[in-house]
C-alpha positions in Angstrom: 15.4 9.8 -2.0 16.3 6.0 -2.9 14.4 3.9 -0.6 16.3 0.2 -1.5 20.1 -0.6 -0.8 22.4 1.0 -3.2 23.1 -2.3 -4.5 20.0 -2.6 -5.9 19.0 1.0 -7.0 21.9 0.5 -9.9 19.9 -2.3 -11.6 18.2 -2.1 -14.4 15.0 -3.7 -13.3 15.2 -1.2 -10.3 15.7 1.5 -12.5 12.8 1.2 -15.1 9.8 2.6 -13.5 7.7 1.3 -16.0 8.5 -2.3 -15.4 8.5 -1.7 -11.6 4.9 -0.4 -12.1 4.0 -3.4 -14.1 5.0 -6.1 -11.4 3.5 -3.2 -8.6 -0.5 -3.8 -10.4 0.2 -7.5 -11.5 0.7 -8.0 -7.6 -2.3 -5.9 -6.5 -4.5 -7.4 -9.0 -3.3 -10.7 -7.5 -4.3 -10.1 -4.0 -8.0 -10.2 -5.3 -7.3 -13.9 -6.7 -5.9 -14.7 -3.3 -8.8 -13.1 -1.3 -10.7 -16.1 -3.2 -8.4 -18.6 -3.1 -8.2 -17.8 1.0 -11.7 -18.9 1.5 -12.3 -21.8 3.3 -8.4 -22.3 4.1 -8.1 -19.1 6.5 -10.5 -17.0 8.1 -10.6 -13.4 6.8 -9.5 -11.6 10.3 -6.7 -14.5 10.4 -5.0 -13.4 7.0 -5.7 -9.7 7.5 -3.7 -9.9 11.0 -1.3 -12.4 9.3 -0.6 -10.3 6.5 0.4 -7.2 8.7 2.8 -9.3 11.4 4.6 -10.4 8.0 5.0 -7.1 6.9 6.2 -5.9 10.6 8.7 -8.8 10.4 10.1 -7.7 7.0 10.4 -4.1 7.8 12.3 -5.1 10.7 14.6 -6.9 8.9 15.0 -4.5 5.9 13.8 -0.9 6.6 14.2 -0.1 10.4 16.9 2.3 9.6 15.4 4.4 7.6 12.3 4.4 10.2 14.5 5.3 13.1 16.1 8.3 10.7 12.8 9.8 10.5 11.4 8.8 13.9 11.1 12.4 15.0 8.7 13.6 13.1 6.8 10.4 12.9 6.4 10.6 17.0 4.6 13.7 16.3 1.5 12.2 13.9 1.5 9.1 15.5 -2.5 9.4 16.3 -2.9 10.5 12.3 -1.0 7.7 11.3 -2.7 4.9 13.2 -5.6 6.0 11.4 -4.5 6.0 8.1 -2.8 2.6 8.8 -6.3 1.7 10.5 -8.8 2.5 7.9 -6.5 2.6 4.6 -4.8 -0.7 5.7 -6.4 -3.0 8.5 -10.4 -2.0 7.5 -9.6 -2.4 3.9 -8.0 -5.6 3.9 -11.0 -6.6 6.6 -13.6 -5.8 4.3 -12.2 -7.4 1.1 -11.4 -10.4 2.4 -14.9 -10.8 3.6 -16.0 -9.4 0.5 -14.5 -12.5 -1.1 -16.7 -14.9 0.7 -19.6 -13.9 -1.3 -18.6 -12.5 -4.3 -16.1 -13.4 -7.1 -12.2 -11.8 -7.8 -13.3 -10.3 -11.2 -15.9 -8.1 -8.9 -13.5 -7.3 -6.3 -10.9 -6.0 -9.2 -13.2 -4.4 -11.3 -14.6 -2.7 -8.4 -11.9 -1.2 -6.8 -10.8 0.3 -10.1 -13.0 2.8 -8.7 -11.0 4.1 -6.3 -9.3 7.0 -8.0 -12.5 8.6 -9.1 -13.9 8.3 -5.3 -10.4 9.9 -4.6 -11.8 12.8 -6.9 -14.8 13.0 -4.9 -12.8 13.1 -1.9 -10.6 15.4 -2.4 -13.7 17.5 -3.7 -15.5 17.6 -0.4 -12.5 17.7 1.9 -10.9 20.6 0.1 -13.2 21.8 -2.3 -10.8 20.6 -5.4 -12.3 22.2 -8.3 -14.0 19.3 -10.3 -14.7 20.2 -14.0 -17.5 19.0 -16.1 -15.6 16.8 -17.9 -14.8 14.8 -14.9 -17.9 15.3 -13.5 -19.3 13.1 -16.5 -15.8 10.5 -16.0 -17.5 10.2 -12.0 -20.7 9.3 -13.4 -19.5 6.7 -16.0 -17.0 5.2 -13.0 -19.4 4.7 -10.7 -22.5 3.8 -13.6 -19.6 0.6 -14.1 -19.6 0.0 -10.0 -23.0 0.1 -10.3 -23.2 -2.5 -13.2 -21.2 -5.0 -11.0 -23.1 -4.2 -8.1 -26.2 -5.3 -10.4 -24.4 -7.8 -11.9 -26.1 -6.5 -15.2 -29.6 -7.5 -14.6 -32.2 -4.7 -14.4 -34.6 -6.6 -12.2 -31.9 -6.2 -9.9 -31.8 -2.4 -10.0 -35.6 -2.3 -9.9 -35.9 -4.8 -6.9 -32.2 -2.9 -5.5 -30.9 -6.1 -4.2 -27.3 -7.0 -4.9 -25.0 -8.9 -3.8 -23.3 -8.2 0.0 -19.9 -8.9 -1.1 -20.0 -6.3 -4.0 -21.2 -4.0 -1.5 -18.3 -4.5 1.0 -15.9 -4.1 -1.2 -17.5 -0.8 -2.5 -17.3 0.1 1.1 -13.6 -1.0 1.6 -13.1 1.5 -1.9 -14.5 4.7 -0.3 -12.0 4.0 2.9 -9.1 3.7 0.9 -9.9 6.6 -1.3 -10.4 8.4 2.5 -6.9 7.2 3.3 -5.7 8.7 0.2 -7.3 12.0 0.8 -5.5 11.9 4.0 -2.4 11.5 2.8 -2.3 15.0 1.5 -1.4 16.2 5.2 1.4 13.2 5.4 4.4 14.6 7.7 7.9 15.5 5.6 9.2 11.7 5.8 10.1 9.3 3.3 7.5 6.8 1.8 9.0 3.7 3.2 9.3 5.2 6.7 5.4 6.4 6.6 4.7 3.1 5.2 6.3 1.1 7.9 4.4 2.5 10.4 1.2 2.6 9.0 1.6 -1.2 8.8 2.5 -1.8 12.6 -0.3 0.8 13.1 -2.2 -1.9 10.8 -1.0 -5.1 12.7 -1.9 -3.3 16.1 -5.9 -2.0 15.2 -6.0 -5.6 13.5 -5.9 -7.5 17.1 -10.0 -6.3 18.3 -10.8 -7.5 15.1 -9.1 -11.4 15.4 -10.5 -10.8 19.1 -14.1 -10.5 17.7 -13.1 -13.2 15.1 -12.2 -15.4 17.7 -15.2 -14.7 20.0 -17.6 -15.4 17.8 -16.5 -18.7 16.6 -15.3 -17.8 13.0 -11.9 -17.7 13.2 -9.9 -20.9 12.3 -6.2 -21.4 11.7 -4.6 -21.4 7.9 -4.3 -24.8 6.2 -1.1 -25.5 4.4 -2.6 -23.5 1.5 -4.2 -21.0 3.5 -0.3 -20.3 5.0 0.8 -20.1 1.4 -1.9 -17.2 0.6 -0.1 -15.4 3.3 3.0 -15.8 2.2 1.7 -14.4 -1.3 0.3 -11.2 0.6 3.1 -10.6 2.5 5.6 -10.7 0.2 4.3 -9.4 -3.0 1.2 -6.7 -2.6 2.1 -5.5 0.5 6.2 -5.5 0.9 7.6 -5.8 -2.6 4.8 -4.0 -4.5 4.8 -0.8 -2.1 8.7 -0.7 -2.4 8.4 -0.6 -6.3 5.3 1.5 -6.3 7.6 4.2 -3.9 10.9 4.1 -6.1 8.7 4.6 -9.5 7.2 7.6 -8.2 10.9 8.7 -7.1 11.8 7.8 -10.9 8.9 9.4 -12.7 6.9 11.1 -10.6 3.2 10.3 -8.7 1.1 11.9 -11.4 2.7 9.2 -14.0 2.8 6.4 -11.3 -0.7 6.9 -10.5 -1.5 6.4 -13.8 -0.7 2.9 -14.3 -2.9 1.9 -10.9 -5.5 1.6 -13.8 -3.8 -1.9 -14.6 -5.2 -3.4 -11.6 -8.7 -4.2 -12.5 -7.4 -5.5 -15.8 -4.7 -8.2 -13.9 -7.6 -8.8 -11.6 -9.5 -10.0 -14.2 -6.9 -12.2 -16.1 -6.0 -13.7 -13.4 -9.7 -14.4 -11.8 -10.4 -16.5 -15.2 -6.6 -18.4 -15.6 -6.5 -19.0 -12.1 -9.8 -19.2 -10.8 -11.6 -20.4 -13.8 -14.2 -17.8 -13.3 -16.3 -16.3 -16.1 -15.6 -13.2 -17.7 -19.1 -12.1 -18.7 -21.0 -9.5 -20.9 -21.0 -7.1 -17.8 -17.7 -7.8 -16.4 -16.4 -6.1 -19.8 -18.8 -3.5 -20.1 -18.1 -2.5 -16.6 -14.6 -2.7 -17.1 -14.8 -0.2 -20.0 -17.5 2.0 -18.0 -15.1 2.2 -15.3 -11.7 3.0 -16.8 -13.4 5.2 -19.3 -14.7 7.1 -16.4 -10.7 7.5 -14.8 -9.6 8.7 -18.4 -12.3 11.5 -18.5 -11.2 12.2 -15.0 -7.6 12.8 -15.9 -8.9 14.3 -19.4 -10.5 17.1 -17.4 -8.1 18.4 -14.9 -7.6 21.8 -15.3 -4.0 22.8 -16.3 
């Protein structure tokens, strides 16, 4: 089912999954530049809640229709969805944007190219997925690269195990989403932009105790002129337009294929970390890289037929 106006589901941009999918990880990768770029011009709980009212303004204006369509059968999961929307959204975004404090956009993209393998594991222990011994070996590369981030490729660091809290939180904030995507599998019959809407007011909502707590303990502070533009960035492209092109490309070629191309993220994260931020791309950063979308390729390798 379409899930844009007609007028726009006849173009040819809005027709080529491939492109769609393309601009979908160029925006993701670019929400770990701006959880960089955020620091010191908004307070992470303050863009997190931001991000989500933006969202809730836009779907508002553009997809409460097709949210009111299939409002019956969202009343009934409402509880499931505020969780999804809580942990897969809200936590996520909490625990990245922190994450950025202390460690750099090239981590936090490398990192959470993790994710689909921790889906794999996921899905393993929650329904017993057969895993085969190929991707056995692809979750062992994956997280071998996570680990080498973690490390930031020093040994002393591994023998000593100290690392670097931000690496860690954003580790965290991957095993959550990969959660959220093993919930999904029990997703009521709805369309993608109706589930998605409400996950994000579900978001905006389990956001508040958070600002609250940001608030109360003196770390919240109010965007600069920059830190308004950041939110602007987040609303608009990774959270609104991205999830709308991410949705019509798997109504084009499918989830398997769509899924697929998630893999780009961690490379546009990178990219853009050194043209934007000037940070360095180091020995590890690439060896990780490879370590950890290696591992993803023997995971797909090895699915059984």
């Amino acid at each position: 089912m379409p899930i844009a106006p007609k007028h726009l589901t006849g173009t040819a941009i809005f027709g080529n999954a491939y492109v769609l999918l393309t601009l979908t990880t160029l925006s993701w990768g670019g929400n770990a530049v701006a959880s960089r770029l955020a620091v010191g011009d908004i307070s992470p709980m303050a863009l997190t809640t931001c991000r989500w009212l933006g969202v809730a303004i836009l779907i508002l204006m553009f997809a409460r229709g097709r949210v009111a369509a299939d409002w019956p059968e969202l009343r009934k999961r409402l509880p499931y969805l505020l969780m999804l929307g809580a942990v897969g959204f809200t936590m996520f975004n909490t625990l990245m944007y922190t994450a950025a404090h202390t460690t750099g956009a090239i981590n936090i993209g490398i990192i959470q190219g993790s994710i689909p393998v921790f889906v794999l594991i996921g899905a393993y222990l929650a329904y017993r997925t057969p895993v085969s011994l190929v991707q056995g070996l692809g979750v062992a590369t994956t997280i071998g690269g996570v680990a080498l981030v973690a490390f930031q490729g020093d040994v002393a660091r591994l023998q000593t195990l100290t690392f670097n809290l931000g690496d860690l939180l954003i580790t965290i904030a991957c095993l959550l989403y990969a959660g959220y995507t093993v919930a999904l599998r029990r997703r009521p019959p709805v369309s993608g932009i109706a589930m998605f809407s409400v996950m994000a007011f579900a978001a905006l909502v389990t956001s508040l105790p958070l600002l609250t707590a940001e608030i109360a303990l003196g770390d919240f502070f109010w965007p600069t002129a920059k830190g308004w533009a950041i939110v602007g960035f987040v609303v608009i492209f990774p959270s609104f337009v991205a999830q709308i092109f991410f949705l019509r490309s798997v109504d084009l070629i499918g989830p398997g294929r769509a899924g697929v191309f998630v893999n780009l993220v961690p490379i546009f994260a990178s990219a853009l970390s050194v043209l934007i931020l000037g940070e360095e791309f180091q020995v590890f950063h690439g060896a990780a890289l490879v370590l950890v979308l290696g591992g993803i390729w023997l995971a797909e390798r090895g699915k059984k037929p």
